[in-house]
N, C-alpha and C positions, 0 to 999 in steps of 0.2 A: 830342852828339858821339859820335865812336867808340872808344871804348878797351876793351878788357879785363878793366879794373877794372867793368864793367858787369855782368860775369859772376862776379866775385869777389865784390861787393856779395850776390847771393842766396843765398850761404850763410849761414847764420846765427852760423857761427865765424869770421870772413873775420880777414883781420890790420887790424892797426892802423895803417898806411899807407892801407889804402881805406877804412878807417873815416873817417878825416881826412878828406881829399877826398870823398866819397859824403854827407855830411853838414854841409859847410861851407856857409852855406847856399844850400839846397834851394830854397828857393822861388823866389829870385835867380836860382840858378844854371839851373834851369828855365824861366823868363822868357826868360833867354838863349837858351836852349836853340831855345825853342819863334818866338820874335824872328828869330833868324839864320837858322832852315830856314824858315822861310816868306816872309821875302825874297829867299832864294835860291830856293823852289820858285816863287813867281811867275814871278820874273826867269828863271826860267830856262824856264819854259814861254813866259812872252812871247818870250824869245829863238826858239825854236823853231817857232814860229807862222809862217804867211806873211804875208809883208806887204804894205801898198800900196805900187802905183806900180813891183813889179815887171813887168818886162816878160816874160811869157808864154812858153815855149820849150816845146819837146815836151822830155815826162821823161827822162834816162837811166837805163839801165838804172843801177842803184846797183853800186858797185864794193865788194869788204872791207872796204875804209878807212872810205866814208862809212857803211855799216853797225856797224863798231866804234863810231864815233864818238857813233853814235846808240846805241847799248848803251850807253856810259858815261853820257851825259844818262839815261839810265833809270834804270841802277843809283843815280844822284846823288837821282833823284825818289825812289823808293823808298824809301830810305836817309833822307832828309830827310821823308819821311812819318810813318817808323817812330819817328823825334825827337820829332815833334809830337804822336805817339800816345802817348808810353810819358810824354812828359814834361805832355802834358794830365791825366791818368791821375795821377801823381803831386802834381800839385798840386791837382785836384778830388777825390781820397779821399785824404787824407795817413793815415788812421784804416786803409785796406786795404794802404797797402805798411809802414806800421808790422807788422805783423804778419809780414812776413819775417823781423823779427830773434825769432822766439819759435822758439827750438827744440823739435824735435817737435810743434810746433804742428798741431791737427789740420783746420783748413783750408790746402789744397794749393794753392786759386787764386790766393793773392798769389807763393808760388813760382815758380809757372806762369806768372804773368805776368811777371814777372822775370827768365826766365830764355829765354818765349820773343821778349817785346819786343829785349832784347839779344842775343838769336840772328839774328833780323834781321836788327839797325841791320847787328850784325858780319859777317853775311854778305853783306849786299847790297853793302856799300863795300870786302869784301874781293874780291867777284866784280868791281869795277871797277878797283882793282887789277891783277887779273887782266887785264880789256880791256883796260887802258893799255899795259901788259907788248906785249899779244898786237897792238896798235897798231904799235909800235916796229918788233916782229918782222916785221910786215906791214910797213911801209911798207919795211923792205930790200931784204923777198925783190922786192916790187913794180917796185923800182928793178933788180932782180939776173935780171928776168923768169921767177920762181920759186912766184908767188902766183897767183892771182886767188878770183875772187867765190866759186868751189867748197871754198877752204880757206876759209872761215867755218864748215865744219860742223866740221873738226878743232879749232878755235877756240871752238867752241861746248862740246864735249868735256871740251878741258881748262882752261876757265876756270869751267865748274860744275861740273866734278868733281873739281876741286883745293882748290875754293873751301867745299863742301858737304864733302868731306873734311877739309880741316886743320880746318875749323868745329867738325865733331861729335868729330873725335879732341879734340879739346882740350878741349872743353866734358867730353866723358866722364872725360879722367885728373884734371879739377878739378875734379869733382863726385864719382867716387870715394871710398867705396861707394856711399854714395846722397846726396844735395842736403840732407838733414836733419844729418847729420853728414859733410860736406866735411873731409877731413884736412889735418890745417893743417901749416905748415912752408912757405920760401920753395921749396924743390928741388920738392916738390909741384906748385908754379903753373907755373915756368917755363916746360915743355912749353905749356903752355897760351898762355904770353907769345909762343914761340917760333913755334906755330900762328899767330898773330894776324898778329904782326908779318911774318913771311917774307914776303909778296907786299910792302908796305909797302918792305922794303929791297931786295927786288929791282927794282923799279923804278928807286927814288934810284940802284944802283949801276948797272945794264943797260940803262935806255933811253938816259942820255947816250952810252954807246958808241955804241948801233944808230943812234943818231939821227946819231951824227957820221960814222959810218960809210956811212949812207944820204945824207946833203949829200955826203960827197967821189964816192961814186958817181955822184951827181946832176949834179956838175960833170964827171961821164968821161962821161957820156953826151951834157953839152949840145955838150963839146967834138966829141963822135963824130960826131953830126949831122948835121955839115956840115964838119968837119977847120978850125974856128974857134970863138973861144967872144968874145964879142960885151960890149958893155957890159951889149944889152939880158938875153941869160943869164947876164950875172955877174948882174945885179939879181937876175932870175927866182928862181936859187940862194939869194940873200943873203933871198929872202923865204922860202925854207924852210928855212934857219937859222934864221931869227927866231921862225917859228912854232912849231917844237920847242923854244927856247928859254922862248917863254911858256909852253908846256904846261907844261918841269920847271921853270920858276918857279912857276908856280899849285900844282904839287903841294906844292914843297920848303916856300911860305910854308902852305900848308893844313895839313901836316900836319907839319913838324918840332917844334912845340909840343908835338908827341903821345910823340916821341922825348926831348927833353928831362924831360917829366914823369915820365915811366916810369924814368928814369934818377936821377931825384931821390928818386921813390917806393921804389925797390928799397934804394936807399943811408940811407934810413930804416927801410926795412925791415928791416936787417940791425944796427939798434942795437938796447942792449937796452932803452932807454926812449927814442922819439921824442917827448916831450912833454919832454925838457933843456933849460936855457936855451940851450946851445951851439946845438941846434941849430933857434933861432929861425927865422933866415934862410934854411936849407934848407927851412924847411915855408911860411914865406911864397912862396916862389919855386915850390915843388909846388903852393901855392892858387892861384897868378898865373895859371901855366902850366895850371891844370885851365880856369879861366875862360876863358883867351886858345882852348883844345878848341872850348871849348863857343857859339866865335862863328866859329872860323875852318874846323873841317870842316862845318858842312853848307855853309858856302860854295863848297866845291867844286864844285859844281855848276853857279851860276853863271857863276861864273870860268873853267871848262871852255870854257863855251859862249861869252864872251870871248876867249879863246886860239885856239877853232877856226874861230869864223865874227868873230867882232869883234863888233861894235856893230853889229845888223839896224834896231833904232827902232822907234817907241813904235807906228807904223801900222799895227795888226793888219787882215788882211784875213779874213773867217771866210769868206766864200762861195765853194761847194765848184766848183770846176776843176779839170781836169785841167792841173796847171800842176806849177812844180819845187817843191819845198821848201827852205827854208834848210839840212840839212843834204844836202842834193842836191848834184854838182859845182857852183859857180857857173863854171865854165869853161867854155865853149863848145868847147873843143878833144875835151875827151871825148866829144863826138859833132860827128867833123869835117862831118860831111854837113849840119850843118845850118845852121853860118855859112860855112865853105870847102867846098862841094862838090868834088867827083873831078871831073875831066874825064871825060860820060861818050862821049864820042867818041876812042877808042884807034884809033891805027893799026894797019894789021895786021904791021906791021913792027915793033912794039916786042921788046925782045929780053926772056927772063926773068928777067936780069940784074935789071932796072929792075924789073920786077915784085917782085922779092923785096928789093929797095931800100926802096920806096915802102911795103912790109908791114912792113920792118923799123923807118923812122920812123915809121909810126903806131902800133908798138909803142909806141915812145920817148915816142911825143906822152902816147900815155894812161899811160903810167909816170907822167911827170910829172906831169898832170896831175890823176890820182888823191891826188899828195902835194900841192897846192893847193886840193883839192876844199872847196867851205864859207867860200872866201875873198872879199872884195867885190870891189866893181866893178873897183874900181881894180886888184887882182890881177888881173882878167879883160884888163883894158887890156894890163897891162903882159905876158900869158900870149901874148895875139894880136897884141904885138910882136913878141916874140920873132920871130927867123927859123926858128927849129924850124917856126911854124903858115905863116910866110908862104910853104914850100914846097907848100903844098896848092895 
């Protein structure tokens, strides 16, 4: 899993909070660990694979969206590698990460691994954060015709230099002077919590806005259209509600356990003996809630790729074509020419009027269709319903 406490664990002074949890057992909670990211890192590359019995389209060019999309499956890989490494590692030498808690201890590599395993886990799933963020962001301007494919590199920017930054600030004011004697006191970590945590709550609070803000847009444009809005785009809309919706579902159940613990931890932190009988129930409910971490973030990844494309099936096709990809538009609308061709017989009487008509729906089309990108068949069906495509 990913928490903070990962980095609070390689001091050798750390508090009594992460003592509790970091030690409860280890070896269990490792299994877990090492269980849930490698369910989810299959499943999630099988999801990603192409599969049989698609039927063959020339590629589109890839749009922001379906490139964020596939940056987050990465960051989830990553992230879920880093699990499997730090928590193999701890259960095959239990004798080399004992050696963390020896202060001034004069081997540095059990530090080192300690400190750079969960620099990692924390960064990689904080840089995905970051993508999901920069998702959101994207899919407005998309809908507001304010984005395209060239704003991934401003994207690329600030979701690894925000991500690399809050990293290393934090890690440094909680390491402070040096990793052998870390200064202890809760006011100490917080910055460090506060690092961790910020992309984490800007999501929960910021993407449900853009995402609602982006559906009602989506509904001013199916109306614009054609100056009617149809059963078949109310549907079209109510399925990019729904898939925004799975997204901050899959985040909220992946990681609000992570929010809860931290909340329970800090509130034992601040007694002056967490080992009380009172307060039993608060430390069972912080062991529950570390457990419930350590099955339900690497799942993310998974579950991502659930939300974004659904259920692709078990029929991996490995032989190399030039063909789409699951995270490719499943829409045919994103490149009209290839199931609705243009008329290419114009008269020479058309006025510019209509020319500047026709440029402005196939804006619209590929707005849309960019926020559909990754969907099945059956989104495809119900996309080349719509009368938005059937003006081609």
């Amino acid at each position: 899993m990913a928490s903070p406490r990962l980095e609070t664990y390689c001091c050798p002074n750390r508090d009594a909070a992460t003592q509790l949890v970091m030690t409860f057992q280890p070896k269990a909670f490792c299994g877990v660990c090492i269980g849930s990211a490698s369910v989810s890192l299959l499943l999630t590359i099988l999801q990603l694979l192409p599969k049989k019995g698609q039927s063959p389209r020339k590629m589109p060019k890839a749009s922001s969206s379906s490139t964020i999309l596939l940056l987050i499956s990465a960051c989830d890989i990553l992230g879920g590698l880093g699990m499997i490494f730090r928590s193999s590692v701890w259960l095959g030498f239990p004798g080399f990460i004992a050696n963390i808690s020896v202060v001034n201890g004069t081997d540095i590599w059990p530090s080192a691994f300690c400190v750079g395993s969960a620099m990692w886990i924390q960064l990689l799933y904080s840089a995905g954060f970051w993508w999901l963020f920069c998702y959101a962001v994207d899919s407005y301007l998309v809908v507001r015709r304010s984005a395209g494919l060239s704003t991934i590199v401003l994207y690329h920017m600030m979701t690894w230099g925000l991500a690399v930054l809050l990293c290393v600030e934090g890690v440094a004011l909680l390491y402070y002077p040096s990793l052998s004697s870390c200064e202890n006191g809760l006011e100490h970590a917080i910055p460090h919590y506060i690092t961790t945590y910020t992309p984490l709550l800007l999501v929960l609070v910021v993407n449900p806005i853009l995402f609602r803000r982006t559906v009602s847009a989506v509904a001013s444009l199916l109306k614009g259209r054609q100056g009617i809005y149809t059963e078949n785009e109310r549907r079209l809309g109510t399925e990019i509600q729904i898939r925004f919706f799975k997204i901050m579902l899959v985040f909220i159940i992946c990681w609000s356990s992570n929010i809860v613990n931290e909340i329970l931890l800090f509130y034992l932190e601040m007694q002056p003996d967490i080992n009380e009988i009172s307060l039993k129930n608060i430390r069972s409910a912080a062991l529950i809630t570390w457990i419930i971490m350590g099955v339900l973030n690497p799942m993310q990844g998974f579950l991502f790729t659930l939300a974004f494309y659904s259920w692709t099936g078990w029929r991996v096709d490995l032989k190399w074509q030039k063909r789409e990809i699951p995270w490719e538009s499943m829409s045919s609308s994103t490149v009209g020419e290839n199931a609705y061709p243009s008329p290419v017989n114009y008269q020479s009487n058309v006025h510019d009027s209509k020319k500047i008509l026709t440029t402005d729906s196939q804006q619209t089309d590929e707005a849309i269709s960019m926020l559909s990108e990754g969907n099945t068949s059956g989104d495809d069906r119900l996309t080349r319903s719509s009368p938005i495509y059937q003006g081609w």
